[in-house]
Every structure is written in structure tokens, then in C-alpha cells.
C-alpha positions as CSV (number, residue, x, y, z in Angstrom):
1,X,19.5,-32.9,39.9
2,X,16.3,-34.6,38.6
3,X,14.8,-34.9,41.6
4,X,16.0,-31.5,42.9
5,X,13.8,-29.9,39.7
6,X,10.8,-32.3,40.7
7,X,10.3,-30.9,44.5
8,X,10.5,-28.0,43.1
9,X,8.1,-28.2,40.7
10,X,6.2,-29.8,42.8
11,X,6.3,-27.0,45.5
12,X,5.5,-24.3,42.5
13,X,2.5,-25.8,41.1
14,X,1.1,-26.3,44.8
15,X,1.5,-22.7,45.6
16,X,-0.2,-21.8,42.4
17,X,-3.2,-23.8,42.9
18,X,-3.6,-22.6,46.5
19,X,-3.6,-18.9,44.9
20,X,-5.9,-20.3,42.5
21,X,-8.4,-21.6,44.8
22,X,-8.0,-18.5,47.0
23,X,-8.9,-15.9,43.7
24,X,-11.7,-13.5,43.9
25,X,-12.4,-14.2,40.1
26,X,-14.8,-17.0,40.9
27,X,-17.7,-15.1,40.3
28,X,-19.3,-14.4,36.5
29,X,-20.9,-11.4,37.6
30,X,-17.6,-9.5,36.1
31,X,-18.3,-10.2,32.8
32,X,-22.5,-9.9,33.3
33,X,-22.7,-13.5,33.1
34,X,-24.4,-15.7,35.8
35,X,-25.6,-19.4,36.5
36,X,-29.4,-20.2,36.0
37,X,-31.6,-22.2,38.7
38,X,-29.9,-25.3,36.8
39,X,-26.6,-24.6,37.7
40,X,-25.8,-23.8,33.9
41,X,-24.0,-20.9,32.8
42,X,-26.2,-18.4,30.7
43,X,-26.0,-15.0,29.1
44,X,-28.6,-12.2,27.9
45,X,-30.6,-15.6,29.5
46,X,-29.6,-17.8,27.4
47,X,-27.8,-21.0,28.4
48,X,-24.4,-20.9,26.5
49,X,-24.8,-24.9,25.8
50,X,-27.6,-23.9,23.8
51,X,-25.5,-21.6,21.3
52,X,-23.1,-23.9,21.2
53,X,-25.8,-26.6,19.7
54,X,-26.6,-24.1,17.7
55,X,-23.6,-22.7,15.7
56,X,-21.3,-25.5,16.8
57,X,-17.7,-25.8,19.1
58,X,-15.5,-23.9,19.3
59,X,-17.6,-21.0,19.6
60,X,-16.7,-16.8,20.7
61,X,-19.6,-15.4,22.0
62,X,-19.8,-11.6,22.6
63,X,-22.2,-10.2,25.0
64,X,-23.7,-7.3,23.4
65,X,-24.6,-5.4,26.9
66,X,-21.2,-5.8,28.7
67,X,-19.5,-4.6,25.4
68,X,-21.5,-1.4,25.4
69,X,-21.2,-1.1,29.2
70,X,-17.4,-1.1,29.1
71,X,-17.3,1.2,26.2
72,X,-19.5,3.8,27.5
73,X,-17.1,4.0,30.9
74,X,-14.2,5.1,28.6
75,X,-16.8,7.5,26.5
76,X,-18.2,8.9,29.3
77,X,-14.5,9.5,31.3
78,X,-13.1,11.3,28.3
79,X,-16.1,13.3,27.5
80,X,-15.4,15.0,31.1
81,X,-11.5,16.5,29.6
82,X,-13.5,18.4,27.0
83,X,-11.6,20.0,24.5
84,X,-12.2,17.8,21.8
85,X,-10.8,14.6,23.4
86,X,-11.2,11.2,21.9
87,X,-11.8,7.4,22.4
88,X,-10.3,5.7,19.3
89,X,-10.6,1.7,19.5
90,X,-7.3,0.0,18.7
91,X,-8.3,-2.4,15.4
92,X,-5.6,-4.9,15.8
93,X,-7.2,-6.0,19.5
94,X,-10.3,-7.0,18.1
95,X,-10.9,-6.3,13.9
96,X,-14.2,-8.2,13.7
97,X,-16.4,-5.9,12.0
98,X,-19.9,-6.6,13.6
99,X,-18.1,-5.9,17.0
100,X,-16.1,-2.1,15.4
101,X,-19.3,-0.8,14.4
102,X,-20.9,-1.4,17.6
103,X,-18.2,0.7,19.1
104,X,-18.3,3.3,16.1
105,X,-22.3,3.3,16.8
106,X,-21.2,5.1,20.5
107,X,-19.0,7.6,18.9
108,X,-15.5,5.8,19.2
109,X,-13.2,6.3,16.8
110,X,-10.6,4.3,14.9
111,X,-6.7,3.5,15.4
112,X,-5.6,1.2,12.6
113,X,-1.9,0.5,11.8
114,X,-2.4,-1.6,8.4
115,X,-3.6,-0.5,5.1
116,X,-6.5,-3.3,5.3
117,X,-7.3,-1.8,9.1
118,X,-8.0,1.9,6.6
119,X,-10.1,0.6,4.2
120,X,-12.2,-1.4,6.8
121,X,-12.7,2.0,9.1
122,X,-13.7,3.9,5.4
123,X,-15.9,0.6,5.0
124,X,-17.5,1.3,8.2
125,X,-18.1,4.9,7.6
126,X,-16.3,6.2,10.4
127,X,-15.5,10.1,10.2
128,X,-12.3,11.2,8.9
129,X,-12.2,13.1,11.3
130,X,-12.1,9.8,13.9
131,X,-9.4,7.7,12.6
132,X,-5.6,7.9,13.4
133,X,-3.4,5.7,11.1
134,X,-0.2,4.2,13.2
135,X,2.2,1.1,12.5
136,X,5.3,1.2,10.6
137,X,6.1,0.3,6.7
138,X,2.8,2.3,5.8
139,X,2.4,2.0,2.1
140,X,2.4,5.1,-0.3
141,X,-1.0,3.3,-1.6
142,X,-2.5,3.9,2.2
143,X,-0.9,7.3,2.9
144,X,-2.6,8.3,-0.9
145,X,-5.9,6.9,0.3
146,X,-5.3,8.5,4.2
147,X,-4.4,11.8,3.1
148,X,-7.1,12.2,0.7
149,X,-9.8,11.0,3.2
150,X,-8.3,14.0,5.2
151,X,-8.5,11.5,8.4
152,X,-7.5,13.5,12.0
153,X,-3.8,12.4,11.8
154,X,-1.1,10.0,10.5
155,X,1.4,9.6,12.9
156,X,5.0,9.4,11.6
157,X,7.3,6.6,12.8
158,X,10.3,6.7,10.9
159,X,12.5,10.2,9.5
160,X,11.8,8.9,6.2
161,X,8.2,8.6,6.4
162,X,8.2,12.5,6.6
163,X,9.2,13.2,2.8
164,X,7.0,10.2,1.8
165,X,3.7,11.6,2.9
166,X,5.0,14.9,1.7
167,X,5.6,13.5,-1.9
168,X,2.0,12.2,-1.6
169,X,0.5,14.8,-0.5
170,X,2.1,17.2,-3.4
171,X,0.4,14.7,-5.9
172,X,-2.6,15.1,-4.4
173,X,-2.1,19.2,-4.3
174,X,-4.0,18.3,-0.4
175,X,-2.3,19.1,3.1
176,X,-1.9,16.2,5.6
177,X,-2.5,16.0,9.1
178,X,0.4,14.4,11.1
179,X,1.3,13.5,14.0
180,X,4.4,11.9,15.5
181,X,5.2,8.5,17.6
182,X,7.8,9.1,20.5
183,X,10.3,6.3,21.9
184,X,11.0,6.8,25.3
185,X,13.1,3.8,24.7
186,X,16.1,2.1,22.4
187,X,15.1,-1.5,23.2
188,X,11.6,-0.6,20.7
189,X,11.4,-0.5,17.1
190,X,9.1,1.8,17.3
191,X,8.5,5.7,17.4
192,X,11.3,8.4,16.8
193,X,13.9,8.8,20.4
194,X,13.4,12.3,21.9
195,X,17.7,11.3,23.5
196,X,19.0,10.5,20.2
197,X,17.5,13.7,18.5
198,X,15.4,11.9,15.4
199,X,12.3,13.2,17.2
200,X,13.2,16.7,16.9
201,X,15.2,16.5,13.6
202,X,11.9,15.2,12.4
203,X,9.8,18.1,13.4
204,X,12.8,20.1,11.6
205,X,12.3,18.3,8.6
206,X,8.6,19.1,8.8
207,X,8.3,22.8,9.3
208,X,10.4,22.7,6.3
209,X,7.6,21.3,4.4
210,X,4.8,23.1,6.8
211,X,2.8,23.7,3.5
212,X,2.3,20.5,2.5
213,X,2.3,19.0,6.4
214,X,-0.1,20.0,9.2
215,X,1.3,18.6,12.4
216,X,-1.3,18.1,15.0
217,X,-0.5,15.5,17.9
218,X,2.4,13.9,19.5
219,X,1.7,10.0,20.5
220,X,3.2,7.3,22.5
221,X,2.2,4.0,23.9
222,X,4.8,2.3,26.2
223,X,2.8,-0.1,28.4
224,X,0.0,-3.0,28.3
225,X,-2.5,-3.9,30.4
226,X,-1.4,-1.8,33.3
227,X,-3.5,-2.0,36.1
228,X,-3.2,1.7,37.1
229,X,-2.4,5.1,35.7
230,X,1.0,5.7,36.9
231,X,3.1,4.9,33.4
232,X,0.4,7.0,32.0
233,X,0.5,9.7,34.0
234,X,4.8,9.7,34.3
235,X,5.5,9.1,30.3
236,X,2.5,12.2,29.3
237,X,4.9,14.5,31.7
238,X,8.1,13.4,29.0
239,X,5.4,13.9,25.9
240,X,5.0,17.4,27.1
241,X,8.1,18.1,28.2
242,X,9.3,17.5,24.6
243,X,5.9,19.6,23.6
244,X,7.8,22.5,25.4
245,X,11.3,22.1,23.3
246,X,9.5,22.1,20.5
247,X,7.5,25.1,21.1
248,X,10.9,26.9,22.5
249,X,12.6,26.3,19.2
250,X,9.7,26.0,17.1
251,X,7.5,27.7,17.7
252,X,4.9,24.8,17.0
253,X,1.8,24.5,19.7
254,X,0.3,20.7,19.7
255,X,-3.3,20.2,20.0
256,X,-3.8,16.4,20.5
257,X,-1.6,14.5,23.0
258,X,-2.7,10.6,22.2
259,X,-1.3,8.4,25.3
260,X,-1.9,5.6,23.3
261,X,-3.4,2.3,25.1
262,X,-2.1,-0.1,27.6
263,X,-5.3,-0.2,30.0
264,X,-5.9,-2.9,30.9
265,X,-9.2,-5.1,32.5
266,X,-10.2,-5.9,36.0
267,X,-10.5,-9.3,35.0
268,X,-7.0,-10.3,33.0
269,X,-3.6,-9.7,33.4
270,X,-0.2,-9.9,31.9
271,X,2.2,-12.2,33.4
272,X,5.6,-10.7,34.8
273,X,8.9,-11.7,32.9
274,X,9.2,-13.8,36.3
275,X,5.9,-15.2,36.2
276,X,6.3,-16.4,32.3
277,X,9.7,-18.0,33.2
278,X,8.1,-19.9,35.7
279,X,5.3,-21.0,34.2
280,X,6.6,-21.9,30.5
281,X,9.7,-24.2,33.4
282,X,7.4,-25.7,35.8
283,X,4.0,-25.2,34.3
284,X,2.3,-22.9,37.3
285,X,-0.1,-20.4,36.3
286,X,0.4,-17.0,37.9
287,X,-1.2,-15.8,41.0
288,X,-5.1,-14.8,39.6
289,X,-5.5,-10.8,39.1
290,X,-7.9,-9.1,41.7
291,X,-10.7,-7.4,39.9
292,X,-10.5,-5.0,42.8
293,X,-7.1,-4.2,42.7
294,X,-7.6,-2.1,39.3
295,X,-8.2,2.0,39.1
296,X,-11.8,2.8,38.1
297,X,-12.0,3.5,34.6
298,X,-13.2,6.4,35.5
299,X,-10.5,7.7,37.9
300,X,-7.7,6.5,35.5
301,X,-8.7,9.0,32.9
302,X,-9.1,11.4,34.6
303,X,-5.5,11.3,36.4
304,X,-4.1,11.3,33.1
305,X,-6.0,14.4,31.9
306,X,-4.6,16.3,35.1
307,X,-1.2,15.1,34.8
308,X,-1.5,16.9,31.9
309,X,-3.1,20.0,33.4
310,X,-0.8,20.9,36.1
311,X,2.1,19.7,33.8
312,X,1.2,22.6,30.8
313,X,0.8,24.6,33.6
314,X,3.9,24.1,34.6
315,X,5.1,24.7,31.4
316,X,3.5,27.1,30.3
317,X,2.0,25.4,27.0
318,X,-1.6,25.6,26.2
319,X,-3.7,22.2,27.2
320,X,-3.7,19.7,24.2
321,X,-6.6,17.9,23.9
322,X,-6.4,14.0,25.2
323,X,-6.7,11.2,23.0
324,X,-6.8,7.4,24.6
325,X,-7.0,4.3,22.3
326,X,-8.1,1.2,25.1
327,X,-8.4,-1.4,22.7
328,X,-8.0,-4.3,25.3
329,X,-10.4,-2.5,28.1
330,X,-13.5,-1.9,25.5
331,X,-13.6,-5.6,24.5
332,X,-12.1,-8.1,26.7
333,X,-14.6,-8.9,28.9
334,X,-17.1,-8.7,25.9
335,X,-16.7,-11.6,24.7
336,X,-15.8,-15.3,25.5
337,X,-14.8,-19.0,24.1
338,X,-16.8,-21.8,24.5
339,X,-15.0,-25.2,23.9
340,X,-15.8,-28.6,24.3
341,X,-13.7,-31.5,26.0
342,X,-13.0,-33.8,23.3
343,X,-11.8,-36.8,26.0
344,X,-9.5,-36.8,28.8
345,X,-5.9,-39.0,29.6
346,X,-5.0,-40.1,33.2
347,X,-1.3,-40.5,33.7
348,X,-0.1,-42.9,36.2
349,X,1.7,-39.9,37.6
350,X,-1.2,-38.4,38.1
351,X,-1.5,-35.8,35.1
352,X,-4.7,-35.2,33.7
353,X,-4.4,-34.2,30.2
354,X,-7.6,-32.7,29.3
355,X,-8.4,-32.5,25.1
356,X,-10.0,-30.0,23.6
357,X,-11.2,-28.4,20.8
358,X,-9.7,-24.9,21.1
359,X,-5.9,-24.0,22.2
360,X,-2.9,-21.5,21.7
361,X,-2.1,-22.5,17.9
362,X,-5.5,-21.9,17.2
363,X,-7.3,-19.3,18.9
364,X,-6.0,-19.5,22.6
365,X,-2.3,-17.8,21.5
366,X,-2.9,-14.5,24.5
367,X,-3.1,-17.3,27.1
368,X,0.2,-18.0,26.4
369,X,1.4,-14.7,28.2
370,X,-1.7,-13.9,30.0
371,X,-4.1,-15.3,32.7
372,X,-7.7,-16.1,32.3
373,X,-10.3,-17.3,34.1
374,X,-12.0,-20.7,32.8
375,X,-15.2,-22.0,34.0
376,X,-17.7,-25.0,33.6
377,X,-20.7,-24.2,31.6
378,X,-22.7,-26.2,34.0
379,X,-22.0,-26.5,37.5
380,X,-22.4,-30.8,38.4
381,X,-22.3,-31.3,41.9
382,X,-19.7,-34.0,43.6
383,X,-16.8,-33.3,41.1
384,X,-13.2,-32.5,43.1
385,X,-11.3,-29.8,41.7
386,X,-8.2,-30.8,40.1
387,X,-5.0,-29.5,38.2
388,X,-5.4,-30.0,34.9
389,X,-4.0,-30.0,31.6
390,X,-6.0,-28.4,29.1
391,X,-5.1,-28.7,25.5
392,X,-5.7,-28.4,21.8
393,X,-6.3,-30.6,18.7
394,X,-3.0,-30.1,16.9
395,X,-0.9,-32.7,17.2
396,X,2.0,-31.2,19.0
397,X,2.7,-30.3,22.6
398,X,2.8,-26.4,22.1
399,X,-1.0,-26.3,21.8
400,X,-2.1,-26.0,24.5
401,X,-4.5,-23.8,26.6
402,X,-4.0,-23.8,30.0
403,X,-1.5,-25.9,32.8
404,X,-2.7,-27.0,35.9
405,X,-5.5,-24.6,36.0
406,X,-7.4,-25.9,38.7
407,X,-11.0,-26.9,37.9
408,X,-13.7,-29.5,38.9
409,X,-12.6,-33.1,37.3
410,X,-13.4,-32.7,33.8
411,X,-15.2,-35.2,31.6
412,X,-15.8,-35.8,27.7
413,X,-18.5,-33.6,26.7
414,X,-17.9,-30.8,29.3
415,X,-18.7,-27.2,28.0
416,X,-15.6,-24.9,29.4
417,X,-16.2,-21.0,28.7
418,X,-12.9,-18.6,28.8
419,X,-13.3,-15.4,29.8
420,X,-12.1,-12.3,28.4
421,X,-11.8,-13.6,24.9
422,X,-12.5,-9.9,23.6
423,X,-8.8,-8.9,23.2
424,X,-6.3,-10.5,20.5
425,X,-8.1,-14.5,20.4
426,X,-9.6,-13.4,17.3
427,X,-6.8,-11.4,15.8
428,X,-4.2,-13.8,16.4
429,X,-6.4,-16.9,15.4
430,X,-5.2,-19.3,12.9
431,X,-6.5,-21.9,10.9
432,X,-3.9,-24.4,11.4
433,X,-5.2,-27.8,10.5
434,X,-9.0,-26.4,11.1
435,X,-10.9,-23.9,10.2
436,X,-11.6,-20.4,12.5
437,X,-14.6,-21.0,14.8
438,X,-18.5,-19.0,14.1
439,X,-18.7,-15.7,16.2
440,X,-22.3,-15.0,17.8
441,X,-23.6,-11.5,19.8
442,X,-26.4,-11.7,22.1
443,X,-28.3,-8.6,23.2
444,X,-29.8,-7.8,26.2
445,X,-33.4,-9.2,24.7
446,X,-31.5,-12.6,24.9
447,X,-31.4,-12.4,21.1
448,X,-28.2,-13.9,18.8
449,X,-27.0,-13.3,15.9
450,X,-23.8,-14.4,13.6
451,X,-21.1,-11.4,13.2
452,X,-18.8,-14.3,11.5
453,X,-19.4,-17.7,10.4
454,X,-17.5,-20.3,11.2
455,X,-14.6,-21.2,8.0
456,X,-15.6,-24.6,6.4
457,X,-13.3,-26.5,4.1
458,X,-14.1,-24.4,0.9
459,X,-13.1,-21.4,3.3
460,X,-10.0,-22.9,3.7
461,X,-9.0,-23.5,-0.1
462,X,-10.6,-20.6,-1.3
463,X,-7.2,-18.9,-2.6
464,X,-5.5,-22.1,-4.0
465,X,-5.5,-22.0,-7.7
466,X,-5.6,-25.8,-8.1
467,X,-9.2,-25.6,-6.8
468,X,-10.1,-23.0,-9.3
């Protein structure tokens, strides 16, 4: 039976490293990133062994002009549906501050789920008017502070979160602005179910306190990092669909329709149930995404917006106004992580373990589900490419980064940069046994400059009273 397991894994990992060596990702122009005349990797024109001298290793580096590139695509697509449509940026993909108000500089909103993510987005000044307030267990201290901000909407996700904000609300004499959460599903804790009748018992409930409550948007998000528009396009049909019921025995028009997020990157991709199954058994990394196997930006949006057209024509409802929230497509291919190779172990089966100083318990965790492209900061000619092991400092075997990602035969010292670091590494990050690594932006003038330092010991303590 042993041996039966080994061919086979064997004959998986050799089929992911041909796929591997056959990807179209090879190529750092995706993420406006190249190699100099010296064959090392730079960015804004600087060499990213530099700024890892600089501010030290592990090290996420977030380049400035690809941020505002990607950004702009998603600005520019929904400024062509008109009506008051709106980006709003996800906070739980990426809630680094220096990065939000880049994005809030453009004229993208906010979507926090988390009484901290409010207070940041009032920290960073961002109109009321921009910011949506999702999640579940939202605290009567956050819906006080939400309602009197008098932000666009706070979308309701339980029946009993109706007479909570209205109990609020009456205390601050101040009408709130609400919208709902839809499940299209009963295998998700989330949203109210449109089959088992909480959705529209909820609107019920509302109209019955219609002086207190404004509701203003119906919202759903049932998909991540899809590659095209299709779920998109299918589940904004339901939304409306229910829009229509309402309306019928309502009388209630909606203006917003958010579609949530769920777009995904050229660069990056999810791995199937299938492909996690395998890879967490036999350690193969999935088949590499194509970058050009992923709708335009551009196109995506606006397939969405007349999905909803023809579908409220259909129906005869007037056209809600489109809200998207792509978190993970505004910053994923913004930013990267630079780690070092700490030393590397040869086993006499032929296994290179490969350690480093970043991996999943740390700051790696979205690689655990998700592919990503690795490459050498410098390119040193002669080197075979290998499968490798590459893993972190904590001493257990879950840390790890990558399995048998197939790269040129690594040696202590080597600089390795992982792309796409933009979505989740940093809100998911942990300082297990060592402190959260510096994060740096360069600009297009080839200028950095800290958005985080990097947490030293003190960091670390900081809330233990025995240190007070």
C-alpha cells in the first residue's frame, strides 16, 4: 500500500512541475516589476535587495504605481454605469492604513465589517457617504457611532439586528440607512435566505419601523477570486428578482444593488476543493493560473451592470445603482514579500528542504489555499531548477510556504520575492514566536517610504502588565 501511495505521489508531483515549468507567469511584467542589466530584480528602479538591507527580512513591499494602476481600472469601469455607482475597498483584504488612503485619495470608498475597520475609515476621513458597514455581531457601540456618522448603509445580517439599529437609532432621534445581506445559500452563516422567508420577513419588520429605518440596497457576495463574471452576472438576476417581490408586496424600490467582491487577479488563484485535497496529500502545487485567461477588468463590470439592465427591464423595476467592493483585485498585485533563505537541508531521498524567514504561521497563511508565483531576486546563471521545499522559522511542520515549487537550486542568502502579497498576508499575519515584518511603498520616482515598521520585542510585550 506504501508503495502504491509513493508512485503515486511520485506521478502527481511530476505533473505539477511540468505545469509549473510550462506557466505563462514567468514574466514580472504583471506586477510592473522587471530584472535590471544585472539580472536582479528591481522596482520603481530600485533593486529589491537593496530595501531589504535597508528595512531588514522579511520585508512587504508595495509598489505605489501598480496599486494605483489596478485601482483606477475598477474606478474608471464603474464610473461608465453612472447613476451613482461605487467602488468600496474591502478593509479586511488589506487594512494597512498608508495603503487605504491611497485608495480613498482615488475616490474609493470603504467596506468594513468590524467596529475597529469604522473608526479607522472615520480616522481616514472617508465620506459618510462612502462607507458600507457589513459583518455579523455588530456592536450597539458601532451601530451608535455608524448611524450617527449617517454613513451610505448598514447592511443587516441577522432578523434581530433590525430592532437593534432601530433602538439606536430612536436614542439618537436620527434615521439610519440600511441595507440587507442575501443568502442564496444554507451551507453560509451569513446573510438572511430569500427560500426560507427571513429575507422578506425582515423587510416586514422594517417597513414597520420605516420612520426610524431608511432601506437603501440589497447585497450579496457568494464567490472569491472568480476569474470571470458569470456568478456575478447569474446571482444579481436572484438579487433582483427578490427586488421585484419586494416591490410587488411592498411597495419598496432599491437604489443600490452591491454585488459584493469575489474578483479576482490575473495573476493568483484559488485552488479547487480537488486541487487542495491533493496538494495538502501529496504536496503538488496546482496547475499555475493564466494571466490571460481572466475577463478584462473592464469587461467584467460592465457585464454585471447589464445583467442588471436587461434584467430590470425585464422586470420592470427602475435600475439600481451598482456597487462592487474588489478588495483582492485593487491590491494583490500591489504588493510583494521579500524573504531571505536562512540555509537549506538535502535529504538522501532527494528533498530539499529550503528555510526561511517568512511562511504560513506567519505571514504566508493565503498560500495555504492559494497559488503564487515565487521568484529569485537575482537571476545567477548555471543553477538547475529544482522542487523545493520552502519553509518557515517556527518550529513545526505546518509552516510552511510553498511544496515543490519548482525554482533554480536555492542557496543560503538567496532573496526570494512572492507575488501578489496585496490580499490577506498582512491581515492574517501573526506574530507567532517573532515579530510582524516593516512594510515599505515605492513610487514611481523610485522613492520609499515606511507605511508600517517592523514589530520589535517591546512591540511584542507592549500589552503585558508584568512589563508595566
Amino acid at each position: 500500500m506504501r508503495s502504491i501511495f509513493n508512485i503515486l505521489k511520485t506521478f502527481m508531483i511530476n505533473r505539477s512541475l511540468k505545469c509549473q515549468n510550462a506557466s505563462n507567469l514567468y514574466d514580472l511584467y504583471y506586477w510592473g516589476m522587471s530584472y535590471d542589466s544585472n539580472n536582479k530584480m528591481s522596482v520603481a528602479g530600485l533593486q529589491v535587495q537593496d530595501l531589504l538591507k535597508q528595512y531588514g527580512s522579511p520585508l512587504l513591499v508595495v509598489n505605489k504605481e501598480r496599486l494605483v494602476e489596478d485601482a483606477l481600472s475598477v474606478q474608471n469601469a464603474i464610473n461608465r454605469c453612472g447613476r451613482s455607482s461605487k467602488v468600496t475597498y474591502s478593509y479586511k483584504t488589506n487594512c494597512i492604513p498608508g495603503i487605504l488612503k491611497e485608495l480613498h485619495d482615488l475616490g474609493i470608498g470603504a467596506e468594513v465589517i468590524s467596529p475597529y475597520e469604522l473608526w479607522l475609515a472615520e480616522q481616514l476621513e472617508v465620506p459618510s457617504d462612502n462607507i458600507i458597514y457589513n459583518g455579523v455581531n455588530k456592536t450597539e457601540e458601532s451601530l451608535f457611532r455608524a448611524i450617527d456618522m449617517d454613513i451610505l448603509s448598514i447592511n443587516i445580517d441577522s432578523l434581530s439586528e433590525v430592532e437593534t439599529i432601530v433602538s439606536v437609532a430612536k436614542r439618537l432621534e436620527k434615521k439610519a440607512r440600511v441595507g440587507m445581506r442575501l443568502a442564496f445559500s444554507q451551507s453560509t452563516q451569513f446573510g438572511l435566505g430569500i427560500d426560507t422567508g427571513e429575507a422578506m420577513e425582515a423587510f416586514f419588520r422594517i417597513m414597520k419601523y420605516r420612520e426610524w429605518i431608511e432601506m437603501v440596497m440589497l447585497h450579496f457576495s457568494v464567490t472569491s477570486n472568480s476569474r470571470d463574471s458569470s456568478t456575478h452576472c447569474h446571482y444579481a438576476q436572484k438579487a433582483l428578482e427578490f427586488a421585484k417581490a419586494v416591490k410587488d408586496k411592498i411597495g419598496l424600490t432599491i437604489c443600490y444593488l452591491d454585488v459584493g467582491g469575489g474578483i479576482g487577479v490575473p495573476t493568483s488563484k484559488n485552488m479547487s476543493s480537488l486541487e487542495y485535497g491533493l496538494y495538502r496529500l501529496f504536496g503538488c502545487l496546482p496547475k499555475p493560473p493564466d494571466p490571460n485567461d481572466f475577463e478584462n477588468i473592464g469587461t467584467f463590470i460592465s457585464r454585471i451592470q447589464s445583467t442588471v439592465e436587461s434584467t430590470c427591464k425585464r422586470l420592470h423595476l427602475d435600475v439600481p445603482s451598482l456597487i462592487v467592493e474588489p478588495g483582492r483585485f485593487v491590491t494583490s498585485r500591489g504588493e510583494f514579500l521579500l524573504s531571505t533563505v536562512q540555509s537549506v537541508k538535502k535529504k538522501t531521498n532527494g528533498a530539499r528542504f529550503v528555510i526561511t524567514d517568512a511562511g504560513r504561521l506567519s505571514i504566508t497563511y493565503p498560500m495555504d489555499f492559494e497559488y503564487h508565483a515565487i521568484f529569485t531576486a537575482q537571476i545567477k546563471n548555471g543553477r538547475q531548477m529544482v522542487p523545493q521545499n520552502l519553509m518557515g522559522r517556527i518550529c513545526t511542520s505546518a509552516d510552511w510556504m510553498a511544496k515543490n515549487v519548482l525554482l533554480p537550486e536555492l542557496e543560503e542568502g538567496d532573496v526570494l520575492a512572492t507575488m501578489d502579497a496585496g490580499a490577506y498576508f498582512s491581515s492574517y499575519s501573526s506574530n507567532f514566536s517573532f515579530g510582524r515584518p516593516a512594510i515599505v511603498m515605492v513610487n514611481s520616482a523610485g522613492a520609499a517610504k515606511v507605511l508600517r515598521e517592523a514589530e520589535n520585542f517591546e512591540h511584542l510585550v507592549a500589552m503585558d502588565t508584568l512589563f508595566k
